[in-house]
N, C-alpha and C positions, 0 to 999 in steps of 0.2 A: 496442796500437792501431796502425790502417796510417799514421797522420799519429803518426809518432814521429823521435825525436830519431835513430836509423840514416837515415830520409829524409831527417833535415836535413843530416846530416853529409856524406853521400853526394852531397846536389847544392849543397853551400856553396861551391865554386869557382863555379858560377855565379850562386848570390844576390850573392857578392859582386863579380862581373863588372859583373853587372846594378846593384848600387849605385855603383860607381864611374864605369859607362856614364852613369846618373842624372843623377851629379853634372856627369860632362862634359860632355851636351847643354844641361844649366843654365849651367853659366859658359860654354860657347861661344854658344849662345842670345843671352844678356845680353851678353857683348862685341860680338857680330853685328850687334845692334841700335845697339849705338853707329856702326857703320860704315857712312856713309849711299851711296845707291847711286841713279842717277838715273830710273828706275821703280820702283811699288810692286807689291807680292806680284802684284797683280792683273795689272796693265797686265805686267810680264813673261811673266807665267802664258799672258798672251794674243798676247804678241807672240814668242814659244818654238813656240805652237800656230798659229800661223798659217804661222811660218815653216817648220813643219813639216806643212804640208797637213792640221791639225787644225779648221778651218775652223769644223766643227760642234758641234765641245765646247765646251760653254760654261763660265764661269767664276761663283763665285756666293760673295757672302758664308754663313758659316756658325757658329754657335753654340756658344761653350766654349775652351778657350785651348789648342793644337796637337791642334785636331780635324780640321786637313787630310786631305783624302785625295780620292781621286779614286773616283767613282762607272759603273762602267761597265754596268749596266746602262740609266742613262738618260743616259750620256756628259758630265758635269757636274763639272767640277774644283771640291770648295768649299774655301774659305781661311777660318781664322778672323779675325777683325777684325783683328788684331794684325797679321797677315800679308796679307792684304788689302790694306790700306791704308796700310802703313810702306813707306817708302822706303829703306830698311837690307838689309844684307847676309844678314842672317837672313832675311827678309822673301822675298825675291827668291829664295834657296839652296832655302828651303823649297816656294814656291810653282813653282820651276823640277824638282825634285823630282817633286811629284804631276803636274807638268805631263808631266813621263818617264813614269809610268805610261800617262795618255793616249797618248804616242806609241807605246809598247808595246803598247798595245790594238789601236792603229790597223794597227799593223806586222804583229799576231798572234804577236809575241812568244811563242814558245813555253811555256818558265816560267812566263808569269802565264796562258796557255789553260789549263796544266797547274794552276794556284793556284786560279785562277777554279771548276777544275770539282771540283776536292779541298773549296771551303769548307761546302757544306753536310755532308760527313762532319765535318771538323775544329768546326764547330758543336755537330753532335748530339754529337759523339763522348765530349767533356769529363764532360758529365751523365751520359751512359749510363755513362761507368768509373767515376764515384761512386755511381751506385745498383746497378749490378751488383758492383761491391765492397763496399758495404756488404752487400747481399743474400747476397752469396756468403760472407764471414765470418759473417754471422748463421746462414745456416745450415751452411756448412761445406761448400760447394760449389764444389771446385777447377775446375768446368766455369764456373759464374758468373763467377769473378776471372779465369779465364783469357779469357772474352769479355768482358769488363771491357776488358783490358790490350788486348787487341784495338783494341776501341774508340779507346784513349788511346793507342794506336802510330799514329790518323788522323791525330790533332792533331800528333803529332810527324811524321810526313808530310809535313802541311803548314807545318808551323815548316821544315821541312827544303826544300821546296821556293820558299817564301816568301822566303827568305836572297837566294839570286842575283836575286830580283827584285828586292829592293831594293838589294841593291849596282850593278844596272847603272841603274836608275834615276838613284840619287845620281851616278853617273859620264856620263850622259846631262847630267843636269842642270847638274856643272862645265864640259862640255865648250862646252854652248850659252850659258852663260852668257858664256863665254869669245868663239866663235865671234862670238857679237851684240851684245859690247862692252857688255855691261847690268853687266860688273863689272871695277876695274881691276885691278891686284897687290893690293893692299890687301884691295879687297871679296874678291878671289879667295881668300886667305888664310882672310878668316873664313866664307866659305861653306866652304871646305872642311874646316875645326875643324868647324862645326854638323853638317854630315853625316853626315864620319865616326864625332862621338861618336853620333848619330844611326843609323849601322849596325853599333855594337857594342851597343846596345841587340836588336837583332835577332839580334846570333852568342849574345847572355848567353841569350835567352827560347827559341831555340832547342836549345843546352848544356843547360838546365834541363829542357828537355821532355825529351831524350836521356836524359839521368841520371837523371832520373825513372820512365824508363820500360823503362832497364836495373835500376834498381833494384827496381821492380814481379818484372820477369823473374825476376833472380834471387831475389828472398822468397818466390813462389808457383813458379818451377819449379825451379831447381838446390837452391834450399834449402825446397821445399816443406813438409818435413817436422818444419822447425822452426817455433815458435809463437810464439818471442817474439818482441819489436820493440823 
C-alpha cells in the first residue's frame, strides 16, 4: 500500500513537530487571551491598516474559531468572533497578523505575488497525486506516479513559498503592534508566544510536504523497482 507504515515513519519528525506546534498555539491562545489589551481584534486590525495606508480593506466578522485570514482578492480582512471582538493579546496578535498580509498585498510583497499565483496549482495539485497515484499503481504505470509526484511537488512549492510569508507577516505584526502602542511588555510577551507557536505550525506542514514527497521520489524512482511498502 502507498499510505504505509515506511511513509509514516519517514515523515514522523514532522507529525510530531506538527503536534507539539498544535499544543503550543493552544496554551499560548488561552494564556493570550487572558492578557487584556486596550483594542479589540477588530478596531487594531483597523487602526494597523489605516496607519499603514490600507484605507480600503475592510475588516469583517467571520464564522468558525481561528478562521482568520485575509481575502485578497475582494481586499477584506475577516476575524472570527473570538478575535474580532476580545480585547486580549491573542485577539490583537492575531488580528495584527492577517492585518500584515493586507499590507503585503498593498506593498506587492513579492512572496505572497509569488503564493497568490502558485495557489490554484497547489489546489489542483493534492487530488490529481492521489488519482494519478492510485491510477498509476492500479495499472502499473511508472509515467502516472511520476506525474502524480509531479503534481504533489506543487503543493510542496507552495508550503515552501508560503513559510516566509507568514513569518514576515507575524514579524510585521509585532513590530506595529509595538510601534502604535496597542500592546505593553506584558501583551508584547504573549503576542509573541501565539505567533511563534503559530509559525511553527507552518515549518511542521511544510517538513511534512517535503518528506513526503522525498519519500514518493525515492519509492517510485531510486527504489523503483522494489514493490513493497
Amino acid at each position: 500500500m502507498f499510505f504505509g507504515f515506511k511513509l509514516l515513519i519517514f515523515t514522523s519528525p514532522a507529525i510530531l513537530l506538527m503536534l507539539w506546534a498544535q499544543w503550543r498555539v493552544k496554551s499560548a491562545y488561552r494564556h493570550g487571551m487572558q492578557v487584556p489589551a486596550p483594542l479589540s481584534g477588530a478596531a487594531a486590525a483597523r487602526h494597523i491598516l489605516d496607519n499603514s495606508g490600507c484605507h480600503e480593506v475592510g475588516v469583517e466578522v467571520a464564522q468558525g474559531w481561528l478562521s482568520d485570514h485575509y481575502d485578497p482578492s475582494s481586499r477584506v480582512l475577516r476575524l472570527s468572533p473570538e478575535v474580532y471582538e476580545s480585547h486580549t493579546a491573542t485577539a490583537v496578535g492575531i488580528a495584527a497578523h492577517e492585518a500584515g498580509h493586507a499590507i503585503q498585498h498593498a506593498n506587492h510583497y513579492a512572496p505572497l505575488v509569488a503564493r497568490n499565483f502558485a495557489v490554484p496549482a497547489a489546489q489542483f495539485g493534492g487530488p490529481a497525486f492521489m488519482i494519478l497515484l492510485i491510477l498509476g499503481i492500479a495499472l502499473s504505470s511508472l509515467k502516472l506516479i511520476w506525474l502524480g509526484i509531479a503534481f504533489f511537488a506543487c503543493t510542496t512549492l507552495f508550503q515552501i513559498i508560503n513559510l516566509p510569508v507568514e513569518i514576515d507577516a507575524s514579524n510585521r505584526a509585532k513590530r506595529l503592534l509595538g510601534q502604535l502602542s496597542i500592546v505593553d511588555g506584558e501583551g508584547a510577551i504573549a503576542v509573541r508566544s501565539v505567533l511563534n507557536a503559530a509559525g511553527w505550525t507552518y515549518v511542521a506542514a511544510t517538513l511534512e510536504s517535503f518528506l513526503t514527497l522525498i519519500y514518493y521520489l525515492i519509492r517510485f524512482g531510486v527504489l523503483s523497482s522494489s514493490r513493497d511498502d
